[in-house]
C-alpha positions as MATLAB code, in Angstrom:
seq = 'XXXXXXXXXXXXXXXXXXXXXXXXXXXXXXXXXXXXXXXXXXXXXXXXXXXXXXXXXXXXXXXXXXXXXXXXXXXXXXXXXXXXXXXXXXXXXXXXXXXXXXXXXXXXXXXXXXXXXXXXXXXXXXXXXXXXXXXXXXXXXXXXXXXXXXXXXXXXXXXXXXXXXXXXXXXXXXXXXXXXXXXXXXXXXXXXXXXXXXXXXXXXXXXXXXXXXXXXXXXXXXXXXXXXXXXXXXXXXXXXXXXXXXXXXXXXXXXXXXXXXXXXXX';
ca = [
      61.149  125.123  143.626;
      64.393  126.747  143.987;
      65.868  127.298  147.953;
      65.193  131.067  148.041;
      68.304  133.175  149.841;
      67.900  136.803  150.698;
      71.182  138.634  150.868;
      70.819  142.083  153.162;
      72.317  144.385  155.312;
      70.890  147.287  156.647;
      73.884  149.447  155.398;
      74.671  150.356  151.763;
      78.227  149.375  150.705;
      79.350  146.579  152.678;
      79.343  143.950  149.730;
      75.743  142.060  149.248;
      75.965  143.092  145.554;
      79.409  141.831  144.339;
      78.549  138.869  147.237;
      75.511  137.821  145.274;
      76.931  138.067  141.771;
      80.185  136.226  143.012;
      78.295  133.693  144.631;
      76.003  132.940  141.438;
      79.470  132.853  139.069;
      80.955  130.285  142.076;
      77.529  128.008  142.288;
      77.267  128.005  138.497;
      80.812  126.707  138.000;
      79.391  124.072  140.729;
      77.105  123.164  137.861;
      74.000  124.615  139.920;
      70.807  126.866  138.046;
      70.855  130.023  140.061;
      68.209  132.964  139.298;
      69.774  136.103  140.591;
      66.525  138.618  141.770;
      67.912  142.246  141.908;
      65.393  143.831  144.579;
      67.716  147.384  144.759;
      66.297  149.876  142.108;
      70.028  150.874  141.325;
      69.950  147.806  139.269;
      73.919  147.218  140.076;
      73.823  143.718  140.286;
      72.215  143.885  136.752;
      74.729  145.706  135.276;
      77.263  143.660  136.409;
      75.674  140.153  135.182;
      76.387  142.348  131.573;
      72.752  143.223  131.280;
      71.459  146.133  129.566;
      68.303  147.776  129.335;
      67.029  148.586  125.758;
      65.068  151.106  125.338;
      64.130  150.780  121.460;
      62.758  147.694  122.857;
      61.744  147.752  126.298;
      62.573  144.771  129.034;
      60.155  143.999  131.525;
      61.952  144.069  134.801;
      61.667  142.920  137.927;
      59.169  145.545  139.132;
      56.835  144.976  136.997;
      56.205  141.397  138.073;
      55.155  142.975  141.677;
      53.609  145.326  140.475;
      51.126  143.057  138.251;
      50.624  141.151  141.764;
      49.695  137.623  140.171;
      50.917  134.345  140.626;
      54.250  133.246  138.719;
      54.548  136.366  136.625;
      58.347  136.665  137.544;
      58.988  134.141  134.880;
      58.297  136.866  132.262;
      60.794  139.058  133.147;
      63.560  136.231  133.378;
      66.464  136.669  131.293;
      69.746  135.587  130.468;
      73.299  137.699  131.203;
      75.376  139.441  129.418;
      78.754  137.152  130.792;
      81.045  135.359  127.901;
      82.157  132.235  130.292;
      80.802  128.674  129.849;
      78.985  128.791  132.885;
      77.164  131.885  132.022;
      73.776  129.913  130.400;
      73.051  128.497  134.122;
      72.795  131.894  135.838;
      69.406  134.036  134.660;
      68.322  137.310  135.786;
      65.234  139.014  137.240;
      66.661  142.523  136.491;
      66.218  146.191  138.130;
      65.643  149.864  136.961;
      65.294  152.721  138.836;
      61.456  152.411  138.659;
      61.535  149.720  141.146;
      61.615  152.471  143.695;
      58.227  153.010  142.426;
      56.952  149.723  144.537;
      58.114  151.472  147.946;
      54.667  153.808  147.240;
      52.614  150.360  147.727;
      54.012  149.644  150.749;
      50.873  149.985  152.751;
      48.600  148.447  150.240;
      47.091  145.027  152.026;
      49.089  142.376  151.411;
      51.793  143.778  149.094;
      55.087  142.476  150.705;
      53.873  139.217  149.765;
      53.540  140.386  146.011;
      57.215  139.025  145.327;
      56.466  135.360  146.895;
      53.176  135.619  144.322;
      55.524  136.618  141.246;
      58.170  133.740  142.451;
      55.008  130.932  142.822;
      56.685  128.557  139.390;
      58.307  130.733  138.069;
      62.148  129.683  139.609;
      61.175  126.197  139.572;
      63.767  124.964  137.262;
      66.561  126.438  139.365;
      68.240  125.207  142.207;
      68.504  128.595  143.957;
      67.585  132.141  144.078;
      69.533  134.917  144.833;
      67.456  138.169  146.398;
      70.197  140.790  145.983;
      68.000  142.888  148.725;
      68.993  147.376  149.176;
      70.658  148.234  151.886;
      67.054  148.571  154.235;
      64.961  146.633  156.369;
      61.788  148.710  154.515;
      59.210  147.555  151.671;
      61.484  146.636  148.792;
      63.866  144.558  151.508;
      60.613  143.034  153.074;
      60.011  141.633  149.888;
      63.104  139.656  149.499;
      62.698  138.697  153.265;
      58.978  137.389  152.863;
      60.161  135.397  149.444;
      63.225  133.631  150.926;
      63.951  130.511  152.824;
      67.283  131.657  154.615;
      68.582  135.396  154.947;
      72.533  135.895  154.277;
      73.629  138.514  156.001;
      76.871  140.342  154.218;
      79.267  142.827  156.170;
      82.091  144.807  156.003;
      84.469  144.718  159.544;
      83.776  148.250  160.425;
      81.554  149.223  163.173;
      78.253  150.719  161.295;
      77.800  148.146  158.910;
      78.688  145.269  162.255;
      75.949  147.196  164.406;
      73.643  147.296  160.956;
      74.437  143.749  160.424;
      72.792  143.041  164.031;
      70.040  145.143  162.955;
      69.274  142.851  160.339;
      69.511  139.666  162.677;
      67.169  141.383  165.168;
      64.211  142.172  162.508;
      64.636  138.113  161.150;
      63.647  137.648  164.829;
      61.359  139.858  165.323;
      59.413  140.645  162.418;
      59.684  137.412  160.141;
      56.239  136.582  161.275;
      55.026  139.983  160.459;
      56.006  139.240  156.740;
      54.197  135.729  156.455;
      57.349  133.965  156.978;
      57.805  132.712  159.884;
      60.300  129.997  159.415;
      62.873  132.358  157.904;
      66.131  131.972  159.880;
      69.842  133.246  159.227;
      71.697  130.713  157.611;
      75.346  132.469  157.636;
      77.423  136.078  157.919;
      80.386  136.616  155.301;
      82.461  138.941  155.810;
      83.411  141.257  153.364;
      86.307  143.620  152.381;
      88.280  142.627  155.201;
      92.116  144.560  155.212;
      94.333  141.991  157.395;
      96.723  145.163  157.782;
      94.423  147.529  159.540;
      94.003  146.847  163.206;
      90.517  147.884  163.272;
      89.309  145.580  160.654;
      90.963  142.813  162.953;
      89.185  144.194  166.055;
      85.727  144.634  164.182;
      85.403  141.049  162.547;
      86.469  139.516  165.923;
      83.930  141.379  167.364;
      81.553  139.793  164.577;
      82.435  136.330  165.353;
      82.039  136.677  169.259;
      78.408  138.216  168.445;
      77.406  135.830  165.422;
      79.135  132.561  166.588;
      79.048  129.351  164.343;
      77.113  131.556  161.729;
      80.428  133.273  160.082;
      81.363  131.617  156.949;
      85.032  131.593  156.657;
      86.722  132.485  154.895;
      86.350  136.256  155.032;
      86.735  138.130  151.486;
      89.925  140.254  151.168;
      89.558  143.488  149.994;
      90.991  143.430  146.431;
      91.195  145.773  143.692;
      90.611  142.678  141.167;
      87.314  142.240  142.287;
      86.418  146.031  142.056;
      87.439  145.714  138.483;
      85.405  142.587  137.510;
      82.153  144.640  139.082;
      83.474  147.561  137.347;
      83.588  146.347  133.961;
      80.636  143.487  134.394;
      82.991  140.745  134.051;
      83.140  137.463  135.455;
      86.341  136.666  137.501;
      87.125  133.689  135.543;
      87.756  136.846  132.742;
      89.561  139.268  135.116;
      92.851  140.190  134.783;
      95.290  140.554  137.544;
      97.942  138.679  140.347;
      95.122  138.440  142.957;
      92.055  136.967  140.805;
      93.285  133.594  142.162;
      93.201  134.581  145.441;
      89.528  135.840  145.349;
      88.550  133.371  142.726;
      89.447  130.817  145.654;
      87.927  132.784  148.400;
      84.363  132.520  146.344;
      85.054  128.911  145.328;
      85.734  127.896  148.853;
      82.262  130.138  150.113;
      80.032  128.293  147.606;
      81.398  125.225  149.486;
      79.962  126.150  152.695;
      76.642  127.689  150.660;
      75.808  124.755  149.511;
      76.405  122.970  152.556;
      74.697  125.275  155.003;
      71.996  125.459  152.514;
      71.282  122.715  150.087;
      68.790  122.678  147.383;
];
């Protein structure tokens, strides 16, 4: 079975989407099978893996596998991604429409934020992780992610609502991992995202996030760079993007797979 990873914050634009995709392209270069699960009904990190729904011929997506609430049935909706790179046949996709939103209306059905752990059960056995690109909550469709995975991977930005949503995050692994069945989930890491070296308040914030989080910030922090908004924006993989910095950032991802798969091996 795969090592499960759930990547949240409790704040919407901080990163966890272009941190899951970029972590996925950076393990598959590693030569790892990585099954990206995209748990926000957005469907972004879909989009950007190059998939596209068809609706002359329907997908099945990654909400109806909880919905259908049986054993393994995740490994019907698994598909491959819409990348041209050589490293693009060991990344699949569980992917997301806006009906996933539909799930949140099950939420106090008995037993339903197990129903993702049920649709996993075989079905990412022949990978050697899976990424749960979770919305920016800590409600039903984030439970889900949270009650599927091993480890939780918290991603933030150094500003002070997604730092003090960030903590809110940590808190409820505490707290309420029990609550979901899971009991032995535990952080495995913090990455910090977006980070401007020229403003003096991103310098203030992420200091502030290593004093609270310790040993569990993975350096080193992702710059905030306009060649990574343009591989999301045009679904590309980096290895593909154009531009001075995609080095840089290439690098950055390279070098945070490193510590992935050492805080976390398969």
């Amino acid at each position: 079975m795969a090592k499960r990873v759930a990547i949240v914050n409790n704040k919407g634009g901080v990163g966890k989407t272009t941190t899951t995709i970029r972590l996925a392209e950076a393990l598959a270069k590693e030569g790892r099978r990585v099954l990206v699960v995209d748990l926000d009904p957005q469907g972004n990190a879909s989009r950007r893996l190059g998939w596209t729904y068809n609706p002359e011929a329907p997908q099945l997506t990654i909400s109806e596998a909880i919905q259908r609430d049986a054993d393994g049935v995740a490994s019907l909706v698994v598909q491959p991604i819409g990348w041209d790179a050589p490293y693009a046949d060991r990344i699949r996709l569980c992917p997301a429409r806006l009906e996933l939103e539909n799930r949140m209306s099950e939420a106090g059905v008995v037993g339903a934020h197990r129903r993702l752990v049920r649709a996993l059960q075989g079905a990412d056995d022949g990978f050697d992780y899976t990424l749960l690109d979770c919305p920016p909550s800590l409600f039903h469709l984030a439970q889900l992610g949270l009650a599927a995975a091993d480890v939780a991977l918290i991603v933030t930005e150094p500003e002070y609502d997604a730092y003090e949503a960030a903590i809110r995050v940590r808190d409820f692994i505490a707290h309420r991992a029990a609550d979901l069945g899971n009991p032995a989930l535990t952080l495995a890491g913090v990455i910090v995202n977006a980070l401007q070296a020229n403003l003096g308040s991103h310098g203030f914030q992420r200091d502030g996030i290593r004093e609270t989080f310790g040993d569990l910030v993975w350096d080193p922090a992702v710059p905030r760079r306009s060649a990574v908004i343009d591989a999301d924006e045009s679904a590309l993989p980096l290895s593909a993007a154009q531009g001075g910095k995609v080095p840089e950032v290439r690098a950055v991802y390279e070098l945070l797979a490193q510590r992935f798969l050492k805080e976390i091996p398969a």
